[in-house]
ROLUM-960240 format. One line per 4 residues: number of its first residue (from 1); their letters; for each residue x, y, z of N, C-alpha, C, O. Coordinates in steps of 0.05 Angstrom, whole numbers, plus 5000, padded with zeros to 4 digits. Layout:
! residues N
NUM	A	X Y Z X Y Z X Y Z X Y Z ~ ...;
! end
This chain:
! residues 224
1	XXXX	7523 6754 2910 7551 6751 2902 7564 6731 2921 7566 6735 2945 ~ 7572 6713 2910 7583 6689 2915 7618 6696 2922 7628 6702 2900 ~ 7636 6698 2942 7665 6707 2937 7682 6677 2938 7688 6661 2955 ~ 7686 6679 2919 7705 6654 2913 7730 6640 2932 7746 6654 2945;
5	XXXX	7730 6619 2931 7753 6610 2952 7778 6621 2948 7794 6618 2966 ~ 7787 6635 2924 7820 6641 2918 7827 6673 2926 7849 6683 2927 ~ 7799 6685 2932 7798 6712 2939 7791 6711 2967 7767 6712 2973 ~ 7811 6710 2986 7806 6710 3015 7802 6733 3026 7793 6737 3048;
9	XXXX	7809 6755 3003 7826 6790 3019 7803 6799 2996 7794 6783 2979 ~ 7794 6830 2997 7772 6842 2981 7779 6874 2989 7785 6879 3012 ~ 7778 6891 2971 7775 6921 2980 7746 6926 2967 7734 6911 2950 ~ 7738 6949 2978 7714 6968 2969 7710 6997 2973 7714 7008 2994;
13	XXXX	7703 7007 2952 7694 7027 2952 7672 7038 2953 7673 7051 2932 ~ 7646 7044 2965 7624 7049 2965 7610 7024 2948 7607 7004 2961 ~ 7603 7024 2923 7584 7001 2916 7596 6984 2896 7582 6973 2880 ~ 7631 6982 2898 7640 6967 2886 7666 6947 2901 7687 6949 2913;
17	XXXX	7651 6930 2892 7673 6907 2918 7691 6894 2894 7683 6882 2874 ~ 7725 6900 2906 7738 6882 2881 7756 6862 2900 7768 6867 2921 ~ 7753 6836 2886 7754 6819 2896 7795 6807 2895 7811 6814 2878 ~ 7798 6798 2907 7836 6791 2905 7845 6782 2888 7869 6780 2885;
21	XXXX	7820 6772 2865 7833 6764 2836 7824 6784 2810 7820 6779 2786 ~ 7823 6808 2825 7818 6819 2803 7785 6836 2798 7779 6859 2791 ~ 7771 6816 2804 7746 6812 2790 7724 6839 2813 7727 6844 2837 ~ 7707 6848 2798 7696 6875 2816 7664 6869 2814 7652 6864 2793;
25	XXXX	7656 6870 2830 7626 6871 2835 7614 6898 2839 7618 6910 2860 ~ 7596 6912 2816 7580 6927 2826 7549 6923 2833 7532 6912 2819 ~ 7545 6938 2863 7524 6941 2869 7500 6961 2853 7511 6983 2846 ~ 7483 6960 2849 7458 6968 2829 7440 6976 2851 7434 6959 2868;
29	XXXX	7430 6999 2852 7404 7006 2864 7384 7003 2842 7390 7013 2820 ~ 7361 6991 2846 7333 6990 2840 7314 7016 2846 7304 7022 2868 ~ 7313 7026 2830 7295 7059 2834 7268 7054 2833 7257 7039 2817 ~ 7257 7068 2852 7240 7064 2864 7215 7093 2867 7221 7110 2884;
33	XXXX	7191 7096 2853 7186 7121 2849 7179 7133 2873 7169 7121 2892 ~ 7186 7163 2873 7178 7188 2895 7203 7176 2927 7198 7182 2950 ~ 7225 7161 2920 7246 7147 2937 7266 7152 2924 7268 7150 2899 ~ 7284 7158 2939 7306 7169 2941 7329 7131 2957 7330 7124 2980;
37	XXXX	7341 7119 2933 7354 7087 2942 7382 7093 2943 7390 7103 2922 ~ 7399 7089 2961 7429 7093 2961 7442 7066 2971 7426 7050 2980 ~ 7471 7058 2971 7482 7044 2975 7490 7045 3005 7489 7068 3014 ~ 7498 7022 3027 7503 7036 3043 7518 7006 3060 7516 7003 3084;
41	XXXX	7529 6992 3046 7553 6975 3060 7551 6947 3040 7541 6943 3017 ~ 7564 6931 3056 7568 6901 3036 7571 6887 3064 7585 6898 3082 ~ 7557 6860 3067 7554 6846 3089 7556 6824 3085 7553 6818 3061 ~ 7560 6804 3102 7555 6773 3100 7536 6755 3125 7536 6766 3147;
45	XXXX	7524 6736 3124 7509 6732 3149 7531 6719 3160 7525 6696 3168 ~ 7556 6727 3165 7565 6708 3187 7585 6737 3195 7604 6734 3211 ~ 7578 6765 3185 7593 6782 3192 7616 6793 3181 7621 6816 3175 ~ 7636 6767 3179 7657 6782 3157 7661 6764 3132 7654 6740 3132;
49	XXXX	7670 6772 3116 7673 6768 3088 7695 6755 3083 7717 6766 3082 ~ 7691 6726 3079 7720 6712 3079 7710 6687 3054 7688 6691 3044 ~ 7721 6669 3047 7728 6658 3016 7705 6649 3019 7693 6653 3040 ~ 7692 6634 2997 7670 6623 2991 7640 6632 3009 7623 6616 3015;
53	XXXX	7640 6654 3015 7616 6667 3033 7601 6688 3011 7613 6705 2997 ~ 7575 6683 3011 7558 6690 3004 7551 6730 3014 7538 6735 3034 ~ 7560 6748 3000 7558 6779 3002 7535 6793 2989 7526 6795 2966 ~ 7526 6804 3015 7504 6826 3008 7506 6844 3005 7517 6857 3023;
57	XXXX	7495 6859 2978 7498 6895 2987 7469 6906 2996 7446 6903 2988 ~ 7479 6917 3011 7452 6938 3027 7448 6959 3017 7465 6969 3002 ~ 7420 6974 3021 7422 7004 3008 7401 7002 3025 7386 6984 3033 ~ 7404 7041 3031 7379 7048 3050 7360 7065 3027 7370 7078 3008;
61	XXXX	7337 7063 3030 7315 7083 3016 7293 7099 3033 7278 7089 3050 ~ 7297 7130 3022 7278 7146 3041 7251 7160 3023 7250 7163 2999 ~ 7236 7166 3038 7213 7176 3014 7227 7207 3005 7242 7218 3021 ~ 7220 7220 2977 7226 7243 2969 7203 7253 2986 7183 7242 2995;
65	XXXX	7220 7289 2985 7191 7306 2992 7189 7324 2963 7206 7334 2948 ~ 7167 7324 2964 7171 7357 2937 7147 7371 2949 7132 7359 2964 ~ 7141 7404 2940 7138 7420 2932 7115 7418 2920 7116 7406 2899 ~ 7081 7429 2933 7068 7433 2908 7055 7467 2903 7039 7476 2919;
69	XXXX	7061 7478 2886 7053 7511 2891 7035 7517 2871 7035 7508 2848 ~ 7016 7537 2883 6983 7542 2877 6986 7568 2861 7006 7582 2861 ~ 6969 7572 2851 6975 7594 2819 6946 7603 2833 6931 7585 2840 ~ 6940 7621 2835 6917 7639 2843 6898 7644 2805 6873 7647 2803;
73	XXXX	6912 7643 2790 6900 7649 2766 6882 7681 2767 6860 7685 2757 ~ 6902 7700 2783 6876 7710 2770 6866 7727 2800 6858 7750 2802 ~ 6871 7708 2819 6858 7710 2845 6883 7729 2858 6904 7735 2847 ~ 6876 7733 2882 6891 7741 2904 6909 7718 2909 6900 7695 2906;
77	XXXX	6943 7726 2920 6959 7703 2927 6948 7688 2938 6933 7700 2954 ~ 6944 7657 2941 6946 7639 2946 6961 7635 2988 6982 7641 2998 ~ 6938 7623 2998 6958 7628 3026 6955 7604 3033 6931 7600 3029 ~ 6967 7582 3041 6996 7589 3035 7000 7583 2999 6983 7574 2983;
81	XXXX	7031 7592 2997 7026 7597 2961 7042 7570 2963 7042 7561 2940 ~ 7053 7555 2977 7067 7530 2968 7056 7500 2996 7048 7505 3019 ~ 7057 7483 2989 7054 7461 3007 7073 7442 3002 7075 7432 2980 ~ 7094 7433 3027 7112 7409 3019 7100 7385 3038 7095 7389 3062;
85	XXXX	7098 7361 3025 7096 7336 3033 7112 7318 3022 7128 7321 3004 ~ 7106 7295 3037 7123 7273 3023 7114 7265 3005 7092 7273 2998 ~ 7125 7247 2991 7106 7229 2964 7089 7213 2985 7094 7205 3008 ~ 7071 7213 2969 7049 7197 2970 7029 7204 3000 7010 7192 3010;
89	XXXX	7043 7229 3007 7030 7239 3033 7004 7255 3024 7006 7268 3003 ~ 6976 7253 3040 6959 7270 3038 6970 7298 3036 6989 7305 3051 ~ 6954 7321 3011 6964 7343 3017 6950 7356 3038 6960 7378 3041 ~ 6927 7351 3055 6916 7365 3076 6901 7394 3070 6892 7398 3048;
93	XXXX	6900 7413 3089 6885 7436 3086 6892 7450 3056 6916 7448 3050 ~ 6879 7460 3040 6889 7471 3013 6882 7509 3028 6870 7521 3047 ~ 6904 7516 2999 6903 7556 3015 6878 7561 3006 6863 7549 2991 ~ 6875 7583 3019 6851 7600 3011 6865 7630 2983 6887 7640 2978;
97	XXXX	6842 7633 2975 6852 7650 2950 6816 7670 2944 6795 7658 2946 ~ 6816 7692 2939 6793 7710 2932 6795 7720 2906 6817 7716 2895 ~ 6776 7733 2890 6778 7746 2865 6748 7756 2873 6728 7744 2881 ~ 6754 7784 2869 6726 7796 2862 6711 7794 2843 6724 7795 2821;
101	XXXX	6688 7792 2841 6672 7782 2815 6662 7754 2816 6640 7750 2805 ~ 6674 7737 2827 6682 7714 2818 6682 7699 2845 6690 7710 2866 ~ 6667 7661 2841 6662 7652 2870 6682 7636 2851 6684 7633 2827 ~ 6700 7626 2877 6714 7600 2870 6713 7579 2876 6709 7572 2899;
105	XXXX	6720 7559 2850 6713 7534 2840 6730 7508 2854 6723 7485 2862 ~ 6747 7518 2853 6779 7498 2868 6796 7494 2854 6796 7500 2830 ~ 6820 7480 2872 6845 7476 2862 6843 7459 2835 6825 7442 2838 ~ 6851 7457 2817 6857 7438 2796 6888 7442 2775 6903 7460 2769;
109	XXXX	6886 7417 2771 6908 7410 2760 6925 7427 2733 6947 7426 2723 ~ 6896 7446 2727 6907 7457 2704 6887 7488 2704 6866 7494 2716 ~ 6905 7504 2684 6891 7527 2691 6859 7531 2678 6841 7541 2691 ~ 6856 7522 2656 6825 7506 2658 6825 7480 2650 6845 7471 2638;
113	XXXX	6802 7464 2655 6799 7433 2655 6805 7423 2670 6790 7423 2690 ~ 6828 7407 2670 6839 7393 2681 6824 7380 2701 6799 7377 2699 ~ 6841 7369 2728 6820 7351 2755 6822 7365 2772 6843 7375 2778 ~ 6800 7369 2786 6803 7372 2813 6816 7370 2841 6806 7353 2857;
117	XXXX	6832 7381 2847 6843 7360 2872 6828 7365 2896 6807 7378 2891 ~ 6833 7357 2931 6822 7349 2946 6846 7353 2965 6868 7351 2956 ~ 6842 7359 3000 6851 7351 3016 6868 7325 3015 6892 7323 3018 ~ 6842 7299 3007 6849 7268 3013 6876 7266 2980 6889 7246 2974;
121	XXXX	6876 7296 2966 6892 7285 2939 6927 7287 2954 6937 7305 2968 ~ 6941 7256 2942 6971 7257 2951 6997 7271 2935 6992 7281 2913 ~ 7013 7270 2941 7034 7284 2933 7047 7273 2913 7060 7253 2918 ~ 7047 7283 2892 7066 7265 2872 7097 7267 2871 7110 7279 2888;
125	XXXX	7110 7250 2843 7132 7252 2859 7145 7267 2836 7161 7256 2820 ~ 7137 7292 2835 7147 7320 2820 7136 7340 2842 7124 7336 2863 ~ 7145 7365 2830 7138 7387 2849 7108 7408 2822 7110 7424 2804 ~ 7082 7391 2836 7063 7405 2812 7061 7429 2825 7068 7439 2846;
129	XXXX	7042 7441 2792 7031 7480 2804 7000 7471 2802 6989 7463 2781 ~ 6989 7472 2822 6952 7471 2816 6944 7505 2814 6959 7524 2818 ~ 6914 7504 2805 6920 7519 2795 6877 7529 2805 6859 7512 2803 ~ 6874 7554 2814 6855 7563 2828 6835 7568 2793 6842 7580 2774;
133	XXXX	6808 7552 2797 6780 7561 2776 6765 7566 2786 6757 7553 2805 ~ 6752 7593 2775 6731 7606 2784 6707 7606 2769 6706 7590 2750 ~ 6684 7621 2773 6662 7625 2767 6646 7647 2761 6627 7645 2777 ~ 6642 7673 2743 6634 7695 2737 6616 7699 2754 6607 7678 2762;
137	XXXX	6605 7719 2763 6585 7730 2780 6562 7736 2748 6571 7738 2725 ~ 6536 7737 2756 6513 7748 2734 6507 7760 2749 6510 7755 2773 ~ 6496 7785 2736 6471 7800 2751 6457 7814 2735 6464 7811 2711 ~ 6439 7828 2738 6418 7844 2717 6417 7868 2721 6413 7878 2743;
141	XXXX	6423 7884 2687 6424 7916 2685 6379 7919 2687 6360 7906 2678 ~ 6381 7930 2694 6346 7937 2699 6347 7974 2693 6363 7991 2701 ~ 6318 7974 2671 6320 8008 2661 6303 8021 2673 6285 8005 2675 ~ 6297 8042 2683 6283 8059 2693 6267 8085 2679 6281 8105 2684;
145	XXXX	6241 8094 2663 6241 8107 2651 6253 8139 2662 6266 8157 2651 ~ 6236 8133 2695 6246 8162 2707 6232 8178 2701 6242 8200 2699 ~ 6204 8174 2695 6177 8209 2685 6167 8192 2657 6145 8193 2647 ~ 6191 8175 2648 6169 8171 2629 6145 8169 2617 6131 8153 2630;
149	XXXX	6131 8179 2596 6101 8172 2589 6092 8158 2574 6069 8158 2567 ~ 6115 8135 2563 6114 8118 2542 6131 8103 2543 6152 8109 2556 ~ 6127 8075 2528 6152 8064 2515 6163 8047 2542 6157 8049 2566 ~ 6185 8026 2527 6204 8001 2556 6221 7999 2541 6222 8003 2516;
153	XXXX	6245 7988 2568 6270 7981 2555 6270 7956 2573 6266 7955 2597 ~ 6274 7937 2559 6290 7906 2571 6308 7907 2577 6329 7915 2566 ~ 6301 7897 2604 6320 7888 2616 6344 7864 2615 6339 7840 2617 ~ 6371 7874 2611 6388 7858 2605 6409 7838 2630 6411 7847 2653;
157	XXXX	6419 7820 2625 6434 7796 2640 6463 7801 2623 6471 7804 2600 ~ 6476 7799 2656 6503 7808 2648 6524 7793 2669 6517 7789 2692 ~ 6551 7785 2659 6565 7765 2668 6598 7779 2680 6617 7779 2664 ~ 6600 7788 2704 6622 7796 2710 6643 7795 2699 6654 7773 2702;
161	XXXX	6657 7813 2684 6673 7806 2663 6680 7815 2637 6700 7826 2628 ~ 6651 7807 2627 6653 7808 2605 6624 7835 2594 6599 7836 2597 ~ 6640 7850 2584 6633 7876 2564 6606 7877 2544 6606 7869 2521 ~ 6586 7888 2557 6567 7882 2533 6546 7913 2525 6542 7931 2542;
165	XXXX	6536 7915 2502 6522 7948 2505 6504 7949 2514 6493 7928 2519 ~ 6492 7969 2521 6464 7974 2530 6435 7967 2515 6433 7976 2492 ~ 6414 7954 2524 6399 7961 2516 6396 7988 2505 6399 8007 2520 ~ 6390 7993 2473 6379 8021 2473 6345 8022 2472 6327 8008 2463;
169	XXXX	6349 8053 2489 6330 8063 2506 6300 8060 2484 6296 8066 2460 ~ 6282 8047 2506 6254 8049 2492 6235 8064 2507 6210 8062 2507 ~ 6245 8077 2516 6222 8101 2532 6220 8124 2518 6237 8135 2503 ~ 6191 8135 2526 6191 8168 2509 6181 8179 2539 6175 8167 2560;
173	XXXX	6182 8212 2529 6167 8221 2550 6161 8253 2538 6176 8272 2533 ~ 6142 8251 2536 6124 8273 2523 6137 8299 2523 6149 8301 2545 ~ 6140 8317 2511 6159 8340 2516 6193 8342 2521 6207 8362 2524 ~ 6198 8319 2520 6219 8312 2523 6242 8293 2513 6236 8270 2508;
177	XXXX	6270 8301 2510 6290 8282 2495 6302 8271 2508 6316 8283 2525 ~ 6303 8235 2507 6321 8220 2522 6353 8234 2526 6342 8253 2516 ~ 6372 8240 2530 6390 8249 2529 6420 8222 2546 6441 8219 2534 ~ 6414 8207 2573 6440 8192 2568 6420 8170 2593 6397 8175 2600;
181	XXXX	6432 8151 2599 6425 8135 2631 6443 8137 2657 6467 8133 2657 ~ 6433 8140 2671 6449 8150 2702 6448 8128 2720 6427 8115 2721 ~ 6470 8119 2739 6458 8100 2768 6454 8116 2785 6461 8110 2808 ~ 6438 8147 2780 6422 8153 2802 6400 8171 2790 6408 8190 2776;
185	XXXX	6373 8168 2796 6353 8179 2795 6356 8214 2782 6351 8222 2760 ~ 6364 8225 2801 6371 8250 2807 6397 8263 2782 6398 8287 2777 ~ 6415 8243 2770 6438 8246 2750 6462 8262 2766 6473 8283 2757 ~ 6468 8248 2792 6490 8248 2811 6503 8230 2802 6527 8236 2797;
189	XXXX	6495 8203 2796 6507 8183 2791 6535 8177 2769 6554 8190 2761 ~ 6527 8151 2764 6559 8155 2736 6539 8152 2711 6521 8136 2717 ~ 6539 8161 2687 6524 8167 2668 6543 8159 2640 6567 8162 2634 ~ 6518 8148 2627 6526 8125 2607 6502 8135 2579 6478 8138 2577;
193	XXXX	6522 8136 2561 6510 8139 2526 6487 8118 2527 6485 8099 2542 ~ 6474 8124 2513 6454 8105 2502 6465 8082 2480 6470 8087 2457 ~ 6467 8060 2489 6480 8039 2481 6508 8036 2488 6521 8019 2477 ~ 6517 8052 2506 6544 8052 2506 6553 8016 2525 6540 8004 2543;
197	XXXX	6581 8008 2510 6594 7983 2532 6590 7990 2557 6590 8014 2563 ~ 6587 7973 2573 6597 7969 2596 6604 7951 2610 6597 7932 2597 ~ 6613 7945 2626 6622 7930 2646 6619 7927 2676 6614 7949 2687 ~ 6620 7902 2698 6633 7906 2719 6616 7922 2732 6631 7939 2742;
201	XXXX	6589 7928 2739 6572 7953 2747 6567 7940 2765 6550 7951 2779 ~ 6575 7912 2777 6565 7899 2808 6582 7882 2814 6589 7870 2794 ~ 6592 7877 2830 6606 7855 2840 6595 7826 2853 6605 7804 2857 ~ 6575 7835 2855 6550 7821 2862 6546 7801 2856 6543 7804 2831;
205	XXXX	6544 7774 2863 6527 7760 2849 6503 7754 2854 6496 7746 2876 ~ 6480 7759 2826 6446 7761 2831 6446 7781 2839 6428 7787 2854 ~ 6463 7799 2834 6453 7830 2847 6430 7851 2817 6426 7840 2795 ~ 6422 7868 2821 6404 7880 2796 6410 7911 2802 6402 7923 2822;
209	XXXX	6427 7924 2777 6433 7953 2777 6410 7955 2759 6401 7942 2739 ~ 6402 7984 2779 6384 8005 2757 6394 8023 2751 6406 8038 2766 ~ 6387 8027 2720 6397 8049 2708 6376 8073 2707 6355 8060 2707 ~ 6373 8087 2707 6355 8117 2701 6357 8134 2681 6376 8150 2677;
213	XXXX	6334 8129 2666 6335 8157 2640 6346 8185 2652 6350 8186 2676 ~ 6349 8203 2639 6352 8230 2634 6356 8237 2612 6372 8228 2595 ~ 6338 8258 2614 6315 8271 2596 6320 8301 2589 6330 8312 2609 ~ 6317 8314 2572 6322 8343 2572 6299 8358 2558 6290 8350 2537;
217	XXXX	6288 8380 2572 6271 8387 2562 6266 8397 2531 6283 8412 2522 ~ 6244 8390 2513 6236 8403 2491 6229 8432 2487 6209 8444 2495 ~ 6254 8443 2472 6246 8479 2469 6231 8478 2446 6233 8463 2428 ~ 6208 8505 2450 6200 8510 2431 6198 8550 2415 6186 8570 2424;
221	XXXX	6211 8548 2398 6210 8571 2384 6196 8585 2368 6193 8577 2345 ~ 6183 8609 2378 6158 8630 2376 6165 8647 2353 6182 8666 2355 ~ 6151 8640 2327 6156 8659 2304 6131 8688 2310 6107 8687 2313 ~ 6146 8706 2311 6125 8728 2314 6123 8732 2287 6107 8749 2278;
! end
């Protein structure tokens, strides 16, 4: 802005300079992403502002900070559950987060799919939620006849989580009726129908539950 020779005198108000004839100049910030640009005087290189002198407007700009907070999905809170940096700042150490059953995968951008992030990943210039993916634990139901004198049951693969039935029972045992499966030898244990759902029997991962028949004896009745 050029100030004309007939305007020797000028007022202003923050980013608008009006000139002695009238005429008003506004200053314009240029936005600038994850920056925060404000106005912050009107200058000349010779110091003061007098007729035909060439006027600058100044503005200072600072980086934003935001906010990025971690969604456990599922998991145990998130520690820490929020991280603030600047834009474009490394986000640094990421929280730690647990779920039983389940090894975890990492932070990502979305609650499934999405990208991966990283220590070296920077701060955008919103306040995101990343978001903790995991990984099911497997392990194997394994059958036990327990006295049996006959007969197998396959062994089944099973995915923390998710609900599936039993092998039903392929054992015999001479004199005797399968009756339910136990996780203990002895039928102390917790005891399960033949075919019945189950779930969740390890937390383990690669771990192998055995199950155990029980059996009830065959009566026999004596016609005299």
């Amino acid at each position: 802005l050029i100030v004309p020779n007939n305007s020797t005198t000028y007022s202003t108000s923050g980013a608008t300079l009006t000139l002695k004839d009238g005429r008003k100049a506004t200053a314009t910030a240029k936005s600038a992403t994850g920056y925060t640009t404000k106005f912050s005087s009107w200058s000349s290189a010779s110091g003061t502002i007098t007729k035909a002198t060439t006027v600058n407007a100044n503005f200072t700009r600072t980086v934003n900070q935001y906010t990025a907070t971690f969604n456990s999905n599922g998991g145990t809170t998130a520690n820490p559950s929020t991280i603030k940096k600047n834009y474009g700042q490394q986000l640094g150490a990421l929280p730690t987060t647990s779920r039983t059953g389940y090894t975890f995968k990492g932070w990502y951008t979305a609650a499934s799919g999405g990208t991966k992030i990283a220590t070296t990943t920077t701060m955008p210039a919103s306040n995101p939620t990343y978001y903790a993916q995991w990984t099911a634990h497997t392990y194997t139901i394994a059958f036990n006849g327990n006295g049996n004198t006959g007969g197998s049951t396959a062994s089944m693969s099973m995915t923390y989580g998710t609900a599936k039935k039993l092998t039903t029972n392929g054992f015999t045992r001479t004199g005797y009726t399968f009756s339910s499966w136990n996780t203990k030898a002895d039928g102390s244990g917790t005891t399960y129908a033949n075919g019945a759902s189950v779930n969740n029997l390890t937390a383990t991962n690669g771990a192998t539950v055995t199950l155990y028949a029980r059996w009830t004896v065959n009566t026999l009745s004596l016609i005299h």
